[in-house]
PDB file with one MODEL, atoms N, CA, C and O in Angstrom:
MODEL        1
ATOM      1  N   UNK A   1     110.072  41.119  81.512  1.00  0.00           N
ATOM      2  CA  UNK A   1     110.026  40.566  80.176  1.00  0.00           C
ATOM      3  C   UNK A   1     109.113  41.401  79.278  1.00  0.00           C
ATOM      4  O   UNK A   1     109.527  41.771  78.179  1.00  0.00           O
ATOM      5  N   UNK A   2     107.571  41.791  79.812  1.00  0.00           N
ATOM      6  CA  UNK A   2     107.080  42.665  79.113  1.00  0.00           C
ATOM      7  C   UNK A   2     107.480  44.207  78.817  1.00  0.00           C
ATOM      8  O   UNK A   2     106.891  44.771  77.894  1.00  0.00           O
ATOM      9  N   UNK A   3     108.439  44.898  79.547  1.00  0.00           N
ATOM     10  CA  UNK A   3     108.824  46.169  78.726  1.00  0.00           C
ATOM     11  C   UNK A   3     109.933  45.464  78.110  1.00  0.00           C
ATOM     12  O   UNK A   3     110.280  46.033  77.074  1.00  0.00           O
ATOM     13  N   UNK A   4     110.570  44.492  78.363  1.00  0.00           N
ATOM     14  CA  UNK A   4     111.715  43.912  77.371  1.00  0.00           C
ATOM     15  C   UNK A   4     111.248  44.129  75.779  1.00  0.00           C
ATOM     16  O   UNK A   4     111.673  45.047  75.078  1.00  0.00           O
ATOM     17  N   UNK A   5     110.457  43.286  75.417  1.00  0.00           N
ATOM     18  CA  UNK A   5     109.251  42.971  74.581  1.00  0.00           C
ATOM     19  C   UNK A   5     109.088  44.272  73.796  1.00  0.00           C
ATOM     20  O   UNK A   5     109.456  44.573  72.660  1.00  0.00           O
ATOM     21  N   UNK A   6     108.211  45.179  75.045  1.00  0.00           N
ATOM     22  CA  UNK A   6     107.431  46.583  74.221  1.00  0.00           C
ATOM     23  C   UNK A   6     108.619  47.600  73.841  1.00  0.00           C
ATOM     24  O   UNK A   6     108.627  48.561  73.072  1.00  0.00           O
ATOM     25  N   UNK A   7     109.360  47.185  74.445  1.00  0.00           N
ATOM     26  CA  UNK A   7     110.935  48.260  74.026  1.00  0.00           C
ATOM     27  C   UNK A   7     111.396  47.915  72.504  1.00  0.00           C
ATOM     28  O   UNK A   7     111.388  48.696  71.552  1.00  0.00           O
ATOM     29  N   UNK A   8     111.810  46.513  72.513  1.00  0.00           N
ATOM     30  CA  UNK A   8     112.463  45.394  71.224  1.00  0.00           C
ATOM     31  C   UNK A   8     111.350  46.209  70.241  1.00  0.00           C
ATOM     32  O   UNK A   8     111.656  47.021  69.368  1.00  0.00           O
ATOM     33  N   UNK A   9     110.076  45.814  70.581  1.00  0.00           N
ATOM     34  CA  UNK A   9     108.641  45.972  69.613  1.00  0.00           C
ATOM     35  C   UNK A   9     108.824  47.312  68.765  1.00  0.00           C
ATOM     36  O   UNK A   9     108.706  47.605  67.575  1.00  0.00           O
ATOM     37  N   UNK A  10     109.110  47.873  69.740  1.00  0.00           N
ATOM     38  CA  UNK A  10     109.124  49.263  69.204  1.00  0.00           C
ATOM     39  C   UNK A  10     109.714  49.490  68.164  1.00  0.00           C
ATOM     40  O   UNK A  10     109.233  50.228  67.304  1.00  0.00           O
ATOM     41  N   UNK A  11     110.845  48.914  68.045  1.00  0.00           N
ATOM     42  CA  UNK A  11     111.778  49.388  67.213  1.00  0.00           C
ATOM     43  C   UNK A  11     112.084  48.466  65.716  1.00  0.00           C
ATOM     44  O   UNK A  11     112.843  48.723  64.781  1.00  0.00           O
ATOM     45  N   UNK A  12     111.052  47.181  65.968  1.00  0.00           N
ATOM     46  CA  UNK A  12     110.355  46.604  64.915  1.00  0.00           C
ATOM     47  C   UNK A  12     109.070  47.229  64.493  1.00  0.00           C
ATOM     48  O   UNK A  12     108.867  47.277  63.279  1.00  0.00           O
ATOM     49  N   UNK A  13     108.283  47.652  65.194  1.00  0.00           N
ATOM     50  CA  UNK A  13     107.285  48.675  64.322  1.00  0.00           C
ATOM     51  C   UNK A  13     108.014  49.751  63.754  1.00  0.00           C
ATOM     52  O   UNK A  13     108.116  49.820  62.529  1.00  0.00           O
ATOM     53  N   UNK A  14     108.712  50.893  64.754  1.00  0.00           N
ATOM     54  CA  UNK A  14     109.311  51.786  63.690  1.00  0.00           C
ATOM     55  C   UNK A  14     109.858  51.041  62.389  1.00  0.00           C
ATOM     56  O   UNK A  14     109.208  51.227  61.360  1.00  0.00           O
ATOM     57  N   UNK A  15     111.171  50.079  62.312  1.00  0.00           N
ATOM     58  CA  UNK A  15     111.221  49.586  60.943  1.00  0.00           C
ATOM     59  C   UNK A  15     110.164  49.172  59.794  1.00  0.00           C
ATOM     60  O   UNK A  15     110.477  49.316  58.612  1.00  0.00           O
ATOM     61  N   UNK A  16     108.843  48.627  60.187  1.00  0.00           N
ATOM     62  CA  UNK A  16     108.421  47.892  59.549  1.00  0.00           C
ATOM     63  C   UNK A  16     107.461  49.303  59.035  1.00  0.00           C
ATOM     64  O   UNK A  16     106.962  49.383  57.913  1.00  0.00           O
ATOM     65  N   UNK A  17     107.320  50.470  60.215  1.00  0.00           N
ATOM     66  CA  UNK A  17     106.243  51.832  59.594  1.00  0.00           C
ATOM     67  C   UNK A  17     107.278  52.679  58.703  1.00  0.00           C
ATOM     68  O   UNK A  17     106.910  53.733  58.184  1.00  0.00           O
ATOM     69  N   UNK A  18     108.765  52.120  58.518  1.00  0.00           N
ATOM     70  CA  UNK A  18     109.689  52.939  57.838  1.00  0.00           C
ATOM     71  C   UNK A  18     109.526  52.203  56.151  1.00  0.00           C
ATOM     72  O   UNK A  18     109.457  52.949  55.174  1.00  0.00           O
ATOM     73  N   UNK A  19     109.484  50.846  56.020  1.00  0.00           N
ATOM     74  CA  UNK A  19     109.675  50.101  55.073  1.00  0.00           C
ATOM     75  C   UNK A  19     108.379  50.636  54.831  1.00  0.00           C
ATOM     76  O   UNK A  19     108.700  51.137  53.753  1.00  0.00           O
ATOM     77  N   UNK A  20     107.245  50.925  54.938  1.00  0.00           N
ATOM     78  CA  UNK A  20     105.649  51.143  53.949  1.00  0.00           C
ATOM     79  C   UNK A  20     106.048  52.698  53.481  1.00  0.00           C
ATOM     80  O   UNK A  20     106.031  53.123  52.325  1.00  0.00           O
ATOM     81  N   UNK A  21     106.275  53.154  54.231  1.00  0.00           N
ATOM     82  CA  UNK A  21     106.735  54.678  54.065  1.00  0.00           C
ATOM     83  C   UNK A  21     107.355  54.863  52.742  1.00  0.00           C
ATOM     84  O   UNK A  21     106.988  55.630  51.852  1.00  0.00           O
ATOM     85  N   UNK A  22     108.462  53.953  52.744  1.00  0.00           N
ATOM     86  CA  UNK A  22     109.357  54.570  51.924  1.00  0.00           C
ATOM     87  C   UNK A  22     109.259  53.597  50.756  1.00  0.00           C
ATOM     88  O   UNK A  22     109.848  53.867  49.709  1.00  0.00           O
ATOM     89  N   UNK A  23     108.596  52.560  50.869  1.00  0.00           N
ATOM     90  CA  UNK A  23     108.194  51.969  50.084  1.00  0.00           C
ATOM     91  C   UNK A  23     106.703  51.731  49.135  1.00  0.00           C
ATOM     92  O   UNK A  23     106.643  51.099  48.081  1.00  0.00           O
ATOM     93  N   UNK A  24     105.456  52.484  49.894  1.00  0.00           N
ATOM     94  CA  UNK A  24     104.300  52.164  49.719  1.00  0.00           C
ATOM     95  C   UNK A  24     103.682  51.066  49.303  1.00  0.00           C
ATOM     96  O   UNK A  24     102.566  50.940  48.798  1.00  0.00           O
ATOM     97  N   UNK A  25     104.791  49.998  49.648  1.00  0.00           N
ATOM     98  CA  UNK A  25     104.146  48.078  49.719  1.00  0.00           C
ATOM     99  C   UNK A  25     103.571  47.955  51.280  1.00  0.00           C
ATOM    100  O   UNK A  25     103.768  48.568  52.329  1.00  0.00           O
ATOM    101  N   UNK A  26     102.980  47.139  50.975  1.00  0.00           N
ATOM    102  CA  UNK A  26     102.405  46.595  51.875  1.00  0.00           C
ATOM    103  C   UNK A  26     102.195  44.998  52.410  1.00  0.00           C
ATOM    104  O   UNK A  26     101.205  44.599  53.025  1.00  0.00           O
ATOM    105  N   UNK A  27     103.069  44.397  52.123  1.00  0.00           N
ATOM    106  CA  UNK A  27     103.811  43.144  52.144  1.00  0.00           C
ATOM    107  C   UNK A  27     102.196  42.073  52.875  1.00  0.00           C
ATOM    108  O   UNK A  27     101.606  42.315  53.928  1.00  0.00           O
ATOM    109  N   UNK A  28     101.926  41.100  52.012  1.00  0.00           N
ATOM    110  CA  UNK A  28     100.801  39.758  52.447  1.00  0.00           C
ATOM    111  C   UNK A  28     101.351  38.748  53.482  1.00  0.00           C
ATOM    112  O   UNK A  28     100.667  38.305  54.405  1.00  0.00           O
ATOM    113  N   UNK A  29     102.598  38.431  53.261  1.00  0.00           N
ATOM    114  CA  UNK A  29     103.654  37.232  54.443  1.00  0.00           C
ATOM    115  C   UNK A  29     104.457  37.467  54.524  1.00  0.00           C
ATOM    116  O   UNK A  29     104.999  38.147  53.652  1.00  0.00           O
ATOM    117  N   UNK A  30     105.122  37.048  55.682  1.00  0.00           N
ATOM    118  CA  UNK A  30     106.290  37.348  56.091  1.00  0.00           C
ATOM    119  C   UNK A  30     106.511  36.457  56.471  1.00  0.00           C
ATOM    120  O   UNK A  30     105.725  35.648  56.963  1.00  0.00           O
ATOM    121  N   UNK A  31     107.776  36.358  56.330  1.00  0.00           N
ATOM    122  CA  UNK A  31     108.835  34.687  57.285  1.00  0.00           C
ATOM    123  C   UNK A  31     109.301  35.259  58.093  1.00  0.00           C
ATOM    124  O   UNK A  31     109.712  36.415  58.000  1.00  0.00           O
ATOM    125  N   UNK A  32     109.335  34.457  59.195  1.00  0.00           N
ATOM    126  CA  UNK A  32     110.366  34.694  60.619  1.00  0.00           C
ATOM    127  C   UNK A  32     110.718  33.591  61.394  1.00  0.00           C
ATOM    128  O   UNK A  32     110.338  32.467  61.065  1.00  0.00           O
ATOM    129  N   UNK A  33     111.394  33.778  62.376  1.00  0.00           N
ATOM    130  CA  UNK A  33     111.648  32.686  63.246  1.00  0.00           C
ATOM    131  C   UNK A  33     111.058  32.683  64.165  1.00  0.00           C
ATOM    132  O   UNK A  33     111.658  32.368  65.193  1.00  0.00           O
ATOM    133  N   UNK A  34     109.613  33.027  64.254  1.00  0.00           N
ATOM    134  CA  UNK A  34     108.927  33.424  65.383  1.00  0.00           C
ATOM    135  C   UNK A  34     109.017  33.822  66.522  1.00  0.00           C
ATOM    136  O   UNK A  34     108.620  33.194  67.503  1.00  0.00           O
ATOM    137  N   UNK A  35     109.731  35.281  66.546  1.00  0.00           N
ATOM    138  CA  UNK A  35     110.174  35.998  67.690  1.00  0.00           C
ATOM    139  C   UNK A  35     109.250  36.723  67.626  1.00  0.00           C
ATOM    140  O   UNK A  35     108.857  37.337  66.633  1.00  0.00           O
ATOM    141  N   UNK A  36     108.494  36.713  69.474  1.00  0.00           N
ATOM    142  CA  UNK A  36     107.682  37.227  69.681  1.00  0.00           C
ATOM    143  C   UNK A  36     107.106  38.973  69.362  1.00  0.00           C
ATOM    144  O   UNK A  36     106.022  39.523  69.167  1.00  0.00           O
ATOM    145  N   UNK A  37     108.623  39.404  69.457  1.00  0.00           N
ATOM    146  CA  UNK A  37     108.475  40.875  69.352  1.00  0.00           C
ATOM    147  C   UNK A  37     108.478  41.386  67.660  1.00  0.00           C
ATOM    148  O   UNK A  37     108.317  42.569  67.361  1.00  0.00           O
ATOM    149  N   UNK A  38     108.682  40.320  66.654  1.00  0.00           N
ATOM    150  CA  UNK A  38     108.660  41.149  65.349  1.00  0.00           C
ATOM    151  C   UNK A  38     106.925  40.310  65.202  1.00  0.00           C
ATOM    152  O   UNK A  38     106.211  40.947  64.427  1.00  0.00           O
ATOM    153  N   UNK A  39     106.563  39.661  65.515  1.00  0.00           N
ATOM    154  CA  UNK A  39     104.924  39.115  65.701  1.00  0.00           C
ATOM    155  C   UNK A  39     103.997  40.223  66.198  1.00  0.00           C
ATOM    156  O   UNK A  39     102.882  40.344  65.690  1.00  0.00           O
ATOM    157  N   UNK A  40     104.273  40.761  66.841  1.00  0.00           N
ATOM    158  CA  UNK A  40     103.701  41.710  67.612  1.00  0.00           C
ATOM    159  C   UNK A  40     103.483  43.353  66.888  1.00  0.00           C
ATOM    160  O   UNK A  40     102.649  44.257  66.918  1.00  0.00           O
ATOM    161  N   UNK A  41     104.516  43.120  66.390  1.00  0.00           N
ATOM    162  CA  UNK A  41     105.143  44.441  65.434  1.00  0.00           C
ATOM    163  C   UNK A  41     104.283  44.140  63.970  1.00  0.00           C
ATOM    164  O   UNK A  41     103.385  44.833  63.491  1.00  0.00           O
ATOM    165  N   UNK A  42     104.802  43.012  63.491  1.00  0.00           N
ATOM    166  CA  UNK A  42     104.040  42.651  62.411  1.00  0.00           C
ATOM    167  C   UNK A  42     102.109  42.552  62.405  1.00  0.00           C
ATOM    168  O   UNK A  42     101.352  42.726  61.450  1.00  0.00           O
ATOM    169  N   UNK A  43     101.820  42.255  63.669  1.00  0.00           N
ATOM    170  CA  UNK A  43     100.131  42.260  63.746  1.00  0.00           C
ATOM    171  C   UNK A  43      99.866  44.055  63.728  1.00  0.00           C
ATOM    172  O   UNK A  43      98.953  44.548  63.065  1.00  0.00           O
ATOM    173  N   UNK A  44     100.795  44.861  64.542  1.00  0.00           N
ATOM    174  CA  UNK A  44     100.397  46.636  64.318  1.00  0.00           C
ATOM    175  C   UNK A  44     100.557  46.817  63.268  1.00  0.00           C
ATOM    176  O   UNK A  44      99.655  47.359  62.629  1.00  0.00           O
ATOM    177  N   UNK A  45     101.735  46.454  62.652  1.00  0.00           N
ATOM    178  CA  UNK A  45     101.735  47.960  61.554  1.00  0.00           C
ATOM    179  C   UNK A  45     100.886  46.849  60.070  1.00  0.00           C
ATOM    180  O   UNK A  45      99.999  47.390  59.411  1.00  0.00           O
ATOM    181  N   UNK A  46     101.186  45.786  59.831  1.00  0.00           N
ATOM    182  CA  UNK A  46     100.833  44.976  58.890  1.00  0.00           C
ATOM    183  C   UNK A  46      99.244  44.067  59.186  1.00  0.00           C
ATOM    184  O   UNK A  46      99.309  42.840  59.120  1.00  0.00           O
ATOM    185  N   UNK A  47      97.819  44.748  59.514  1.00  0.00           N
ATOM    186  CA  UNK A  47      97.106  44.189  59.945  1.00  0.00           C
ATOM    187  C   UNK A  47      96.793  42.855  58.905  1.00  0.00           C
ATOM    188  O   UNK A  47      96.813  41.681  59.276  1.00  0.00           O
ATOM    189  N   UNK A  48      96.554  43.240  57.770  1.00  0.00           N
ATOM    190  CA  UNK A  48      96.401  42.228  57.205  1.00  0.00           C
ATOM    191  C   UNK A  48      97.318  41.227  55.900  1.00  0.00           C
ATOM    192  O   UNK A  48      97.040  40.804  54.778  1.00  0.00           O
ATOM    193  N   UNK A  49      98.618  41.170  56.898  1.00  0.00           N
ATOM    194  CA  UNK A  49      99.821  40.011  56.915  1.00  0.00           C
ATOM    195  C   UNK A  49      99.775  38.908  57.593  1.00  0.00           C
ATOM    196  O   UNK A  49      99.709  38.867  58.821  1.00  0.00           O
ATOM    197  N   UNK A  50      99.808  37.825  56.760  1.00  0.00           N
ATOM    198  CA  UNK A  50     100.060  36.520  57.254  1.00  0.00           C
ATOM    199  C   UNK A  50     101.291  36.535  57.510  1.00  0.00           C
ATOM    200  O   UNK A  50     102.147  36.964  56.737  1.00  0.00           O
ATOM    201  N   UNK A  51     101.558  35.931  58.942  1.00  0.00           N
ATOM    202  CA  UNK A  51     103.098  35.568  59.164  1.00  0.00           C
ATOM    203  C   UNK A  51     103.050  33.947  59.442  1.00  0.00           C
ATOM    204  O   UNK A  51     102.276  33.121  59.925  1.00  0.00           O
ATOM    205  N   UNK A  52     104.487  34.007  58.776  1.00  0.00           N
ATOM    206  CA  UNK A  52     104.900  32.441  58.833  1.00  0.00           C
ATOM    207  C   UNK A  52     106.048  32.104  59.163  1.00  0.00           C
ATOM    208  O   UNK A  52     107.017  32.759  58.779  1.00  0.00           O
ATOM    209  N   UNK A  53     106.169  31.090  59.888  1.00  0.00           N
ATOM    210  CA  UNK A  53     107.301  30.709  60.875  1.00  0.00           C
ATOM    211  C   UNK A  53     108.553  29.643  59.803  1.00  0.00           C
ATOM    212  O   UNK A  53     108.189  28.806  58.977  1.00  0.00           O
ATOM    213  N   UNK A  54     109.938  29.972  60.113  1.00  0.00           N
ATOM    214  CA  UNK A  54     110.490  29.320  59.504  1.00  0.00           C
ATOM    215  C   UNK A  54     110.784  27.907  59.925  1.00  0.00           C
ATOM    216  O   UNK A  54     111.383  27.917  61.000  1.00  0.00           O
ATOM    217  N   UNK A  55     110.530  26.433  59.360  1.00  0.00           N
ATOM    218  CA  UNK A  55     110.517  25.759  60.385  1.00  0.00           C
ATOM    219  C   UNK A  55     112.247  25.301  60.490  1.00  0.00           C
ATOM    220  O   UNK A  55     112.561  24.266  61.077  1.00  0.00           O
ATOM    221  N   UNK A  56     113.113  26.054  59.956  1.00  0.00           N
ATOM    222  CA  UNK A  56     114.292  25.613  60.623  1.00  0.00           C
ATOM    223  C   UNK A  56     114.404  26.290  61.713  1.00  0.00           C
ATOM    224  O   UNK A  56     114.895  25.447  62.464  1.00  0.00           O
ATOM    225  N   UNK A  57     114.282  27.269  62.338  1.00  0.00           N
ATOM    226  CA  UNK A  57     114.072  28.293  63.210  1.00  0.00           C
ATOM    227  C   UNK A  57     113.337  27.589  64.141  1.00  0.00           C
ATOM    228  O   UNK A  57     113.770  27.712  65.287  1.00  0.00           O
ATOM    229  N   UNK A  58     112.149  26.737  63.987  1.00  0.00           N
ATOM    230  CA  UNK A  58     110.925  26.475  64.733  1.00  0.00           C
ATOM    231  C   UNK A  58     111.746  25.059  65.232  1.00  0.00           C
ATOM    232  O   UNK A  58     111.762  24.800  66.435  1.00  0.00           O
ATOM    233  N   UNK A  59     112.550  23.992  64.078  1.00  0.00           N
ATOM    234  CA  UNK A  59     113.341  23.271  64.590  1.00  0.00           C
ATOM    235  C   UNK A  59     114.349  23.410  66.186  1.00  0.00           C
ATOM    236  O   UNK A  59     114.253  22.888  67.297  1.00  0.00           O
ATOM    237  N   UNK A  60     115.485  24.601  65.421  1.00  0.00           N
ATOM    238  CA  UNK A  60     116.465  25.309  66.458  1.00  0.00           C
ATOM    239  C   UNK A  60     115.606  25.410  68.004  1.00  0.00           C
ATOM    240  O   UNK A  60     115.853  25.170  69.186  1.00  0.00           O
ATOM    241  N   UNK A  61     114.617  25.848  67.297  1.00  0.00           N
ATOM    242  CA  UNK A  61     114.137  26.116  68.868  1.00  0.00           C
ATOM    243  C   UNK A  61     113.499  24.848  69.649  1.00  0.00           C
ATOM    244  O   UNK A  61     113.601  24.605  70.852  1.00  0.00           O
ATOM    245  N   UNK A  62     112.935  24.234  68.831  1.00  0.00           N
ATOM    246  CA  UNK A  62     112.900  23.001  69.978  1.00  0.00           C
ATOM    247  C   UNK A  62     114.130  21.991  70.760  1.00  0.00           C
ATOM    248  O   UNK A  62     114.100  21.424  71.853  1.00  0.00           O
ATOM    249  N   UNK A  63     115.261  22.046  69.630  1.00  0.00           N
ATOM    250  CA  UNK A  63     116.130  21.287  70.015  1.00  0.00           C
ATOM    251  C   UNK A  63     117.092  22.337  71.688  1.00  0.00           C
ATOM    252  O   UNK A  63     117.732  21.757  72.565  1.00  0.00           O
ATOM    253  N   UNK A  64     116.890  23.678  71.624  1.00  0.00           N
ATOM    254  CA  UNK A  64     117.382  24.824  72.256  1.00  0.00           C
ATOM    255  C   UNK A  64     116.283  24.313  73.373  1.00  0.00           C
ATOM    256  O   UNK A  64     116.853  23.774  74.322  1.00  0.00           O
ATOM    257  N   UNK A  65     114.888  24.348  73.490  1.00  0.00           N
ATOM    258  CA  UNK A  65     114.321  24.456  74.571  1.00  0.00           C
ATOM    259  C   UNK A  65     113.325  22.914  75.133  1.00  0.00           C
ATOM    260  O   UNK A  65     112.590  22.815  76.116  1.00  0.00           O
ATOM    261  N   UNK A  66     113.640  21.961  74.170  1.00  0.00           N
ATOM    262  CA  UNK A  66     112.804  21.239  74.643  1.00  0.00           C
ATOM    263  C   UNK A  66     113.748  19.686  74.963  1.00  0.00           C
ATOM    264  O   UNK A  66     113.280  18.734  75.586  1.00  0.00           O
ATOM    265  N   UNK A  67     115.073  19.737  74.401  1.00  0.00           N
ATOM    266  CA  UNK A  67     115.820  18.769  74.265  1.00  0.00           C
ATOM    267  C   UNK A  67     116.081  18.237  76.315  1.00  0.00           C
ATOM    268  O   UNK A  67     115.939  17.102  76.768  1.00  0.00           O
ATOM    269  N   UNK A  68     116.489  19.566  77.143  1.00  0.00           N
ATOM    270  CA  UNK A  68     116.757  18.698  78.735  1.00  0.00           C
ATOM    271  C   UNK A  68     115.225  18.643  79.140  1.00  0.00           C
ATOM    272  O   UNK A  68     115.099  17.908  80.119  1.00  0.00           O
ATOM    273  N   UNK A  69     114.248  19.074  78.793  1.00  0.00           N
ATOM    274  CA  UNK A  69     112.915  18.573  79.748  1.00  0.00           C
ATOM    275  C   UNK A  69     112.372  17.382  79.377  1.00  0.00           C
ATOM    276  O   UNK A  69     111.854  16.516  80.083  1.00  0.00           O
ATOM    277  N   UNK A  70     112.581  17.432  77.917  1.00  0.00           N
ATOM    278  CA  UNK A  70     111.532  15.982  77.730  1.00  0.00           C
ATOM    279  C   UNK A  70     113.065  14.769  77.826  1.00  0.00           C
ATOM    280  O   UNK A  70     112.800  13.678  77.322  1.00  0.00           O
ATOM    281  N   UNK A  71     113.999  14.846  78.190  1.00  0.00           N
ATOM    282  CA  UNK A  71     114.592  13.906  78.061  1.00  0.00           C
ATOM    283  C   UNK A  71     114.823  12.718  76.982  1.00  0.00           C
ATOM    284  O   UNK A  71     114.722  12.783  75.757  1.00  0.00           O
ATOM    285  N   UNK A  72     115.169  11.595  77.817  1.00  0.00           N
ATOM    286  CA  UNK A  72     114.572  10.337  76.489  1.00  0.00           C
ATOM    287  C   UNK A  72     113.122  10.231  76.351  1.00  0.00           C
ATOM    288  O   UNK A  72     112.728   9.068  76.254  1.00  0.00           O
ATOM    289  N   UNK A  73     112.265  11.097  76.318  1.00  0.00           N
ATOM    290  CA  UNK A  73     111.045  11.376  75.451  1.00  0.00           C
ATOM    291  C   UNK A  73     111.427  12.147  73.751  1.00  0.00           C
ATOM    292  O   UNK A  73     110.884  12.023  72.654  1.00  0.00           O
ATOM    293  N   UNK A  74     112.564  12.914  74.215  1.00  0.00           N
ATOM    294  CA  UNK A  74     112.864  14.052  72.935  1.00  0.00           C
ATOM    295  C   UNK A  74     112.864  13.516  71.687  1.00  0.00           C
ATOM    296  O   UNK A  74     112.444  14.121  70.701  1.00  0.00           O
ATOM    297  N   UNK A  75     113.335  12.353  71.673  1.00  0.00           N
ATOM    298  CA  UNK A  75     113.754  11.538  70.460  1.00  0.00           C
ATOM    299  C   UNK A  75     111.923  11.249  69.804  1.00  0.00           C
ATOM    300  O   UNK A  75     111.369  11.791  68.848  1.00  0.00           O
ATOM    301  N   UNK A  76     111.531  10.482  70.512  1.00  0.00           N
ATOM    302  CA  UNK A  76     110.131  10.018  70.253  1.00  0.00           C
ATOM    303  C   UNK A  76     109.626  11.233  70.070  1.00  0.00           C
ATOM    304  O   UNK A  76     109.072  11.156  68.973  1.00  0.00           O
ATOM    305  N   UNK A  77     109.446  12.585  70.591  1.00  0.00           N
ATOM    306  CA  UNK A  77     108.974  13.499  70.253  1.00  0.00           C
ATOM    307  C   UNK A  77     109.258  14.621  68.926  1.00  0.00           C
ATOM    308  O   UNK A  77     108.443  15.374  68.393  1.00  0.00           O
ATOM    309  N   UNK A  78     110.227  14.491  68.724  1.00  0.00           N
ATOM    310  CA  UNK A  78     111.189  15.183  67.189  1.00  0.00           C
ATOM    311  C   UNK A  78     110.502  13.773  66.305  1.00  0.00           C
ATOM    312  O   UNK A  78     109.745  14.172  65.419  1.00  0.00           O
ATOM    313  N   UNK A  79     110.565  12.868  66.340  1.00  0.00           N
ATOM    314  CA  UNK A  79     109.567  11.828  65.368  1.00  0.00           C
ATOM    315  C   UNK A  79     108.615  12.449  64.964  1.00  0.00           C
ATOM    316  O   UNK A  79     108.642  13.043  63.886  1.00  0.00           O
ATOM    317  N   UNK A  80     107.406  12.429  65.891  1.00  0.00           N
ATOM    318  CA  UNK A  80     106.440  12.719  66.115  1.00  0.00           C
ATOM    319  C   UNK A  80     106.193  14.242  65.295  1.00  0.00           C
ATOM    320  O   UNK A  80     105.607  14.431  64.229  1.00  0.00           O
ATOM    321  N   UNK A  81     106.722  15.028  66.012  1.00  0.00           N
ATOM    322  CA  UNK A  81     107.136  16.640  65.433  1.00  0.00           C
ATOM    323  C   UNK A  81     107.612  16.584  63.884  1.00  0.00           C
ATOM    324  O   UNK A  81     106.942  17.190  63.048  1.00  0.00           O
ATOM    325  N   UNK A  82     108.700  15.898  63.520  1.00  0.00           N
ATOM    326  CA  UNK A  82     108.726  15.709  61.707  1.00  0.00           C
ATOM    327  C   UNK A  82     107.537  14.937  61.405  1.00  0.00           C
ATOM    328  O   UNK A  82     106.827  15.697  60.746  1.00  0.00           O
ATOM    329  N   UNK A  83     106.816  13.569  61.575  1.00  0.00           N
ATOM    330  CA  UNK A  83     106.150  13.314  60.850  1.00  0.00           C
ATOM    331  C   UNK A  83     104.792  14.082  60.883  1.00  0.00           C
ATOM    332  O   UNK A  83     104.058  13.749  59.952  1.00  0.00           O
ATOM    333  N   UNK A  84     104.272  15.026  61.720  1.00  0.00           N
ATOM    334  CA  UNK A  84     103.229  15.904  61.728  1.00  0.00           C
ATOM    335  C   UNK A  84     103.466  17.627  60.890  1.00  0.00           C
ATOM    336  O   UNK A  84     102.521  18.254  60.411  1.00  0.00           O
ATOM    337  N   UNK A  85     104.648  18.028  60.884  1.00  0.00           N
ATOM    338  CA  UNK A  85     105.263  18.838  60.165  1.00  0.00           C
ATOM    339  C   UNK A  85     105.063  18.360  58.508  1.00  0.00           C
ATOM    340  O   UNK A  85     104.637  19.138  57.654  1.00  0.00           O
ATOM    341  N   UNK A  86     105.425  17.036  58.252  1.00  0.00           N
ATOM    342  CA  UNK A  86     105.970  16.946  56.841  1.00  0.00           C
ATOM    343  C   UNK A  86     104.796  16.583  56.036  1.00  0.00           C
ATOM    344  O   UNK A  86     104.660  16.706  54.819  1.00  0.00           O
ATOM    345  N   UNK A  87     103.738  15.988  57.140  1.00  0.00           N
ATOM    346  CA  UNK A  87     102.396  15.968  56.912  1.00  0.00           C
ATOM    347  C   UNK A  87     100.976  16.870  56.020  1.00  0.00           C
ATOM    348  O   UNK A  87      99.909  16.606  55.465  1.00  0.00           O
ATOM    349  N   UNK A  88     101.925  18.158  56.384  1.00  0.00           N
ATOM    350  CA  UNK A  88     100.991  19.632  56.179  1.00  0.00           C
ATOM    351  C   UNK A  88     101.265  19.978  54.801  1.00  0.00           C
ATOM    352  O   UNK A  88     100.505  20.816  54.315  1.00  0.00           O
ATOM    353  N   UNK A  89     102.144  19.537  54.097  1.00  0.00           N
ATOM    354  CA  UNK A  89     102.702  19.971  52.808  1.00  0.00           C
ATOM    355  C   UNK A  89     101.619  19.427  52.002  1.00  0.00           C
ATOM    356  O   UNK A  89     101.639  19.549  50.778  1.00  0.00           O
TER     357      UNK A  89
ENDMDL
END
């Protein structure tokens, strides 16, 4: 999984050292769906970028990874998860 990662990474830093290049921005936030490898990419080349997670993305993924473990907990827990989410606004 980790050269998976540093391979993917790679080729999100090259993009992201191509976009300053050719752009000379230097971008403050970024949205993503919090994939580990453009996070990773984004902390090298963008040290001081805030990244921020999209929460439909952050949704997808719980319903993708958390929906068969927690079972009939899931329901009570997606509650829980929107009303602490909608909270922060």
């Amino acid at each position: 999984m980790t050269l998976c990662i540093k391979r993917i990474n790679t080729g999100w830093s090259y993009l992201f050292s191509q976009i300053v290049e050719a752009t000379g921005i230097h971008p403050t936030v970024i949205m993503t769906d919090s994939d580990l490898a453009v996070n990773v990419a984004v902390k090298e080349v963008f040290t001081k970028m805030y990244p921020v997670h999209c929460a439909f993305h952050i949704t997808q993924n719980l319903h993708k990874n958390l929906r068969k473990p927690l079972r009939d907990h899931y329901e009570k827990f997606l509650q829980d998860f929107y009303r602490c989410r909608n909270s922060l606004v």
